[in-house]
N, C-alpha and C positions, 0 to 999 in steps of 0.2 A: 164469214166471220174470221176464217182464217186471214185472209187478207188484208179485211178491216184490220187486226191485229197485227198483222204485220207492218201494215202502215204507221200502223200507233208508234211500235218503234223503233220506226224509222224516223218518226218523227220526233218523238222521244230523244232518239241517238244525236239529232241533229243536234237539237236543240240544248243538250247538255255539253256536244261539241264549240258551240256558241257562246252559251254561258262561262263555259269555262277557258275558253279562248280569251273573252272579256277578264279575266281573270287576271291569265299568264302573259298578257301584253298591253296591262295597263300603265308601262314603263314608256310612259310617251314623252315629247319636251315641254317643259314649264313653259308657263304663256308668256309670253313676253312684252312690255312694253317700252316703247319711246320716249326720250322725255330729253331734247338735243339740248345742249349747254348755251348759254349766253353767248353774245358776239364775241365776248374775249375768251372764249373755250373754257368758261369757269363757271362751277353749279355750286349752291348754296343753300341748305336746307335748314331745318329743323329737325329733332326727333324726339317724341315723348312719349311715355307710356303710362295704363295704369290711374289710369281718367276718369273715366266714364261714373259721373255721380253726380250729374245734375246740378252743379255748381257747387256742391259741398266741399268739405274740407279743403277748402283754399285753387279749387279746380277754377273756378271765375278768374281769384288773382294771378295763378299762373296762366291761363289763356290772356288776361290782359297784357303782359308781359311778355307772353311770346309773340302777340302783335306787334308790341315795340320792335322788339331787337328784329321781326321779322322785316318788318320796314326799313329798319337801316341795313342787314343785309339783303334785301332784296331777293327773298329765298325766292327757289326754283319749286319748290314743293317742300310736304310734311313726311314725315315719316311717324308712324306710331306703331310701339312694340308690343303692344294689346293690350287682354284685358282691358277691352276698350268702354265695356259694361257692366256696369259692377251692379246687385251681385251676384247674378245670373244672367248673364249675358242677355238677350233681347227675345220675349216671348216669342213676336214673329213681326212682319214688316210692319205690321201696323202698331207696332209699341211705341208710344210715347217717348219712350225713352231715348230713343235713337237724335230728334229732335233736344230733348231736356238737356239732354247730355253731349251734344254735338252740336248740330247744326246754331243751336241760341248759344252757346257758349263760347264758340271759335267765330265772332263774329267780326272780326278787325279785317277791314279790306286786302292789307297784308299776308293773311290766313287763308284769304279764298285761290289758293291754290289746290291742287292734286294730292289728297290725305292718302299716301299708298300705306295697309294694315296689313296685319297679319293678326293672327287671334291667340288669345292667352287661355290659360286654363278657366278661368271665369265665362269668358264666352263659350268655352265646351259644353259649360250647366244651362245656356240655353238653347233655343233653335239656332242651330249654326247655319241652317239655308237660308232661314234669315237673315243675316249679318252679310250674308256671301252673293244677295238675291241683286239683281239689276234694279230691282225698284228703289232701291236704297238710292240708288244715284240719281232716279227721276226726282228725289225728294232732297236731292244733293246731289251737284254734281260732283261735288269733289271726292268723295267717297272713291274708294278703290281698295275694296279686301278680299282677296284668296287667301287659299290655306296655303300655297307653294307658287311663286311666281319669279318674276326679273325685270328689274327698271335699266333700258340701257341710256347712261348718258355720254357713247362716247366714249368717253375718258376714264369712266367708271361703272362696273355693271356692279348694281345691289342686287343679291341672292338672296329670297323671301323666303325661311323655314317654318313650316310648321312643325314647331318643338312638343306640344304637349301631348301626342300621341305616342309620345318617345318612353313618356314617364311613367316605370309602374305601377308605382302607389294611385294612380287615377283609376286602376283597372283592376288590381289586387286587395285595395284595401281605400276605397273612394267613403268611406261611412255613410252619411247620408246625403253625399252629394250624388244626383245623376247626369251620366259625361250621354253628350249627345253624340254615339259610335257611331251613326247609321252610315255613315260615307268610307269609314277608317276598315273596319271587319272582312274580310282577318287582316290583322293587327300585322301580323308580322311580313304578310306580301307586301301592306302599304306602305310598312320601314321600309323595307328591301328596296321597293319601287322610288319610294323619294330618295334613299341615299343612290342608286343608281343616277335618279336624274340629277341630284345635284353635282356630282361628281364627275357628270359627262358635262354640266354645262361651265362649269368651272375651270373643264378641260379645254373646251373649244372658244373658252372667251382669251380676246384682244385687249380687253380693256387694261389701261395705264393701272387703277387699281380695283382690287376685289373687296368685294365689302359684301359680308353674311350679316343678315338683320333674321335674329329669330325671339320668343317670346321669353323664353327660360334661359337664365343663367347657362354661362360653361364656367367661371373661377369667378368667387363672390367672398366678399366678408361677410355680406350681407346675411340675414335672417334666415334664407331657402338656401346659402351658401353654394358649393359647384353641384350640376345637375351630372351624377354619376354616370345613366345613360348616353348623355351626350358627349361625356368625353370620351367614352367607349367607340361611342359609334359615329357622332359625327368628327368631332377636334380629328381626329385621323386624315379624313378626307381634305379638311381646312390646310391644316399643315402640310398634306403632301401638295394642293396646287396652290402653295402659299397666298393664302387670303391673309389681306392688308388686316381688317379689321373685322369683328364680331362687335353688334351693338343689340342689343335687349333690354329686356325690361325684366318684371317679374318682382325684384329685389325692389322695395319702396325705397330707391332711393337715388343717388349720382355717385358716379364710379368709376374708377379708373382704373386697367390692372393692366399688369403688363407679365409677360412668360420668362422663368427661365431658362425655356427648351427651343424658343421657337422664335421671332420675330413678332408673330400676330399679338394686336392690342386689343383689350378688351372694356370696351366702353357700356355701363350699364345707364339706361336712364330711364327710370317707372317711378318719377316724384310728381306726377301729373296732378294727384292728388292726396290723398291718404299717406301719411309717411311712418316712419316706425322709426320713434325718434329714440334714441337709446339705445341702438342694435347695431351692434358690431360683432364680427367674430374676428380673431387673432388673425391675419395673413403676415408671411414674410415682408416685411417691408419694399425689400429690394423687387416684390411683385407688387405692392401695393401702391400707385402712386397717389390717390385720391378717392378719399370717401367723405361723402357728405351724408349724415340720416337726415335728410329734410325735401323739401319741393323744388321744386324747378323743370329744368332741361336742360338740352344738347344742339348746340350748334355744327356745324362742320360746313365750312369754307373751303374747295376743295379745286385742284388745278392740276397740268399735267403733272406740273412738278412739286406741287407743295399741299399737303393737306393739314387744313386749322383746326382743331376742336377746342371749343367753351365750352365750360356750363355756366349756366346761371342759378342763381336761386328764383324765389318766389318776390320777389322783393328789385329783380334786372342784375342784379349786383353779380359782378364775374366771378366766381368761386374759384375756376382751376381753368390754365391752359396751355394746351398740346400741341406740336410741330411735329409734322413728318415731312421728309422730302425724296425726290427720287430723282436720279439725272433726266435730262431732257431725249437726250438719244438714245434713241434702242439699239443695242447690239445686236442682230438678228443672227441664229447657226444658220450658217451654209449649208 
């Protein structure tokens, strides 16, 4: 019996050596993927958020419409800043909804490209393994959502955040919404562990520019205005390996901000569908370059040297747009 007992915990010992190993080296690198630029070294997408309703509130006529403009630019792929399912995100793979609200509604030839997601606080309230599962893609292939990833094209690598596990009101004071923690717990390793990876991989990229895509605001006029967390914890990391741009959603609406501490621009766009028309909050002007309360999206035309951003409304109509450039030569330190 002794023995037997002993072995137990040994076994015991292993095992919690294990577990908790799993633990303290879950700081691994973001998956990455490929997506090479057009013969003339230049990618052009879309980005929209804040959709997923089954063609309501005007989600059809913005999906008809990012067909268009997707066609004359000849996008590389979509981007979407979540909350992709409203209003609990997807019971499990076999929901309907995925289909209602995707697949029949982004159906322009144009749009069958690579939808790379990220997920919003709405899709927290449902099965997130759903959303996150490979079957999704046998049922589309365009599909492509993790919670924390990286698109490299070359010329540009986009940084995938998962923002909503940042924010505390989900976890301290959620009322009678339930956030789906089962992957996040403990809370504060898996902060730790994404701002490590995003930080190392922001470190070790080449790319001409940096572009963070996460679901929640950092500086807003908008309704949720700036997400306090994240300028605590992530804007630090942004600003120190200077990222070009932050694009989100979250805020129902198109948006423009610019810093007066830093270089980085901040482009909001979650007018996918549902909008909040009427909802402003006061910003400095001199940050504020564009807010629209209404539908649409965001284009970005992007090169070594020059990056373009539109929006549109619901309607094609060009609302606001943006130039950046950078020299063509890199200065490399000796």
């Amino acid at each position: 019996m002794d023995a037997d007992a002993s072995n137990r915990r040994v076994g015991l010992l292993l095992w919690v050596i294990i577990a908790f190993s799993g633990v303290v080296f879950t700081a691994a690198e973001l998956q990455r993927f490929s997506h090479p630029p057009k013969d003339d070294g230049s990618i052009s997408l879309l980005v929209v958020g804040d959709w997923g309703r089954k063609g309501e509130y005007n989600q059809s006529q913005v999906a008809a419409q990012m067909g268009i403009i997707a066609e004359k630019l000849e996008v590389d792929f979509v981007i979407s800043t979540g909350d992709n399912f409203y209003d609990r995100g997807l019971e499990g793979t076999d929901d309907p909804a995925f289909e209602e609200s995707f697949s029949k509604i982004y159906t322009a030839p144009s749009l069958q490209k690579e939808w790379y997601s990220v997920l919003g606080n709405h899709d927290y309230r449902g099965d997130v393994e759903a959303q996150l599962s490979p079957y999704l893609r046998k049922l589309d292939n365009r599909w492509i959502c993790l919670r924390s990833f990286i698109v490299d094209t070359e010329i540009v690598e986009f940084f995938f955040v998962d923002t909503t596990p940042f924010v505390d009101k989900y976890f301290n004071d959620p009322g009678e919404e339930v956030y789906d923690w089962k992957a996040i717990l403990p809370r504060q390793n898996y902060l730790s562990n994404l701002l490590k990876e995003v930080d190392s991989a922001l470190k070790d990229s080449n790319a001409k520019w940096k572009i963070v895509v996460g679901h929640h605001t950092l500086k807003s006029a908008g309704q949720h205005g700036d997400t306090q967390e994240l300028l605590h914890q992530l804007l630090p990391i942004l600003e120190e390996n200077k990222v070009d741009f932050y694009m989100n959603g979250h805020d129902h609406c198109l948006q423009h901000t610019s810093s007066m501490t830093s270089p980085l621009q901040y482009f909001t766009s979650g007018g996918g569908s549902k909008a909040w028309r009427g909802d402003i909050n006061w910003m400095d002007p001199k940050e504020l370059k564009f807010y629209y309360d209404g539908q649409g999206f965001l284009s970005l035309q992007i090169t070594p040297s020059q990056a373009n951003f539109t929006f549109f409304d619901v309607f094609g109509n060009v609302l606001h747009q943006w130039a950046s450039s950078k020299p063509l030569l890199h200065h490399s330190a000796i």
